[in-house]
C-alpha positions in Angstrom: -31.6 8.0 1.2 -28.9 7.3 -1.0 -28.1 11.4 -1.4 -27.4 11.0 2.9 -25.3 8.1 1.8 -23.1 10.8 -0.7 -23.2 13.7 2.0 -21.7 11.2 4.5 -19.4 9.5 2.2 -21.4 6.1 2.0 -21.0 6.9 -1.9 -17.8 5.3 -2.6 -16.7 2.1 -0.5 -13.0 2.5 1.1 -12.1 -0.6 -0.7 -12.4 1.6 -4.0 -10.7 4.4 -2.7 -8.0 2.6 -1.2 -7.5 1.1 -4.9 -7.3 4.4 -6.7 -4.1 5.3 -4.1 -2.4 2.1 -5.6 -0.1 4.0 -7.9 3.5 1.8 -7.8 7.0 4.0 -7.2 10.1 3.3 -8.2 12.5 3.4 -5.7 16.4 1.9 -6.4 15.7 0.0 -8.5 12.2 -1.9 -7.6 9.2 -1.1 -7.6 7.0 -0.6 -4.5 2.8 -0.6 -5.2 1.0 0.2 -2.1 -1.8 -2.1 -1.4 -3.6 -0.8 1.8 -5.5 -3.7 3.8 -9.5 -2.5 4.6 -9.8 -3.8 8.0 -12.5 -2.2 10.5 -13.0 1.0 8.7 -9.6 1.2 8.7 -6.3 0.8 6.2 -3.5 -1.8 7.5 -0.3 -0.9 6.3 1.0 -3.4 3.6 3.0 -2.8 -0.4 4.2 -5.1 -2.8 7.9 -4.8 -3.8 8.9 -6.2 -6.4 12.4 -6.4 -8.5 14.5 -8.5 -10.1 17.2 -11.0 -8.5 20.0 -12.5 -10.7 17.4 -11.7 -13.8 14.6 -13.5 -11.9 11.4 -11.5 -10.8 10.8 -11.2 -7.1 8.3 -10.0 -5.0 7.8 -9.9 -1.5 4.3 -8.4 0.3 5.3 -6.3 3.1 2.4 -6.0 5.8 2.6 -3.7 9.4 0.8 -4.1 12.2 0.3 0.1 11.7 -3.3 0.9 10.8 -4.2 4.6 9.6 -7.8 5.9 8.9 -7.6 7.5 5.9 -6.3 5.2 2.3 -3.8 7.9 1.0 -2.3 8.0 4.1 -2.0 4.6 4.5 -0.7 4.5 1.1 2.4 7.1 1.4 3.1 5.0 4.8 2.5 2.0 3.2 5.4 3.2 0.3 7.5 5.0 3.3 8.2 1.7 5.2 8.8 -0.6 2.1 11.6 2.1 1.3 12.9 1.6 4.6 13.0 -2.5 4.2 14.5 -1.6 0.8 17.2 0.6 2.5 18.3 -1.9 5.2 17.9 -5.1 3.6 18.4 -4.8 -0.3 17.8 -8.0 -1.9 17.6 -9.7 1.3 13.8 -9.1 1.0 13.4 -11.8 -1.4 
């Protein structure tokens, strides 16, 4: 049973391969980490920015109604659209 399981990709959860996308970008000056929500066999879009305000650490969790099937996919979106916040509102995130 468990070689069906491999064959059909029952071997690794998402939730694992959604982690192993989770590779943070710079990107002006903070740093985005995509965190891709598992919901119904799906990825939500969501990333964690983080960066530094007056010399105090910020971070803001960025999360779209967007869902994508596949967790790398999900990821690069994920990244795409917190560049996008970063672009239009700066610091403003925080």
């Amino acid at each position: 049973m468990s070689f069906l399981k491999k064959l059909f990709g029952g071997g690794v959860s998402k939730d694992v391969a959604a982690e192993k996308t989770a590779q943070p970008v710079e990107y002006k000056g903070y740093q985005i980490t995509p965190c891709p929500i598992p919901e119904g066999g799906q990825f939500r879009i969501s990333a964690r920015i983080d960066g530094l305000v007056n010399g105090e650490p910020k971070s803001h969790t960025l999360i779209r109604a967007d869902v994508l099937r596949d967790p790398e996919e999900a990821a690069e979106a994920s990244v795409g659209k917190a560049k996008q916040m970063i672009d239009q509102m700066g610091d403003q995130i925080f």
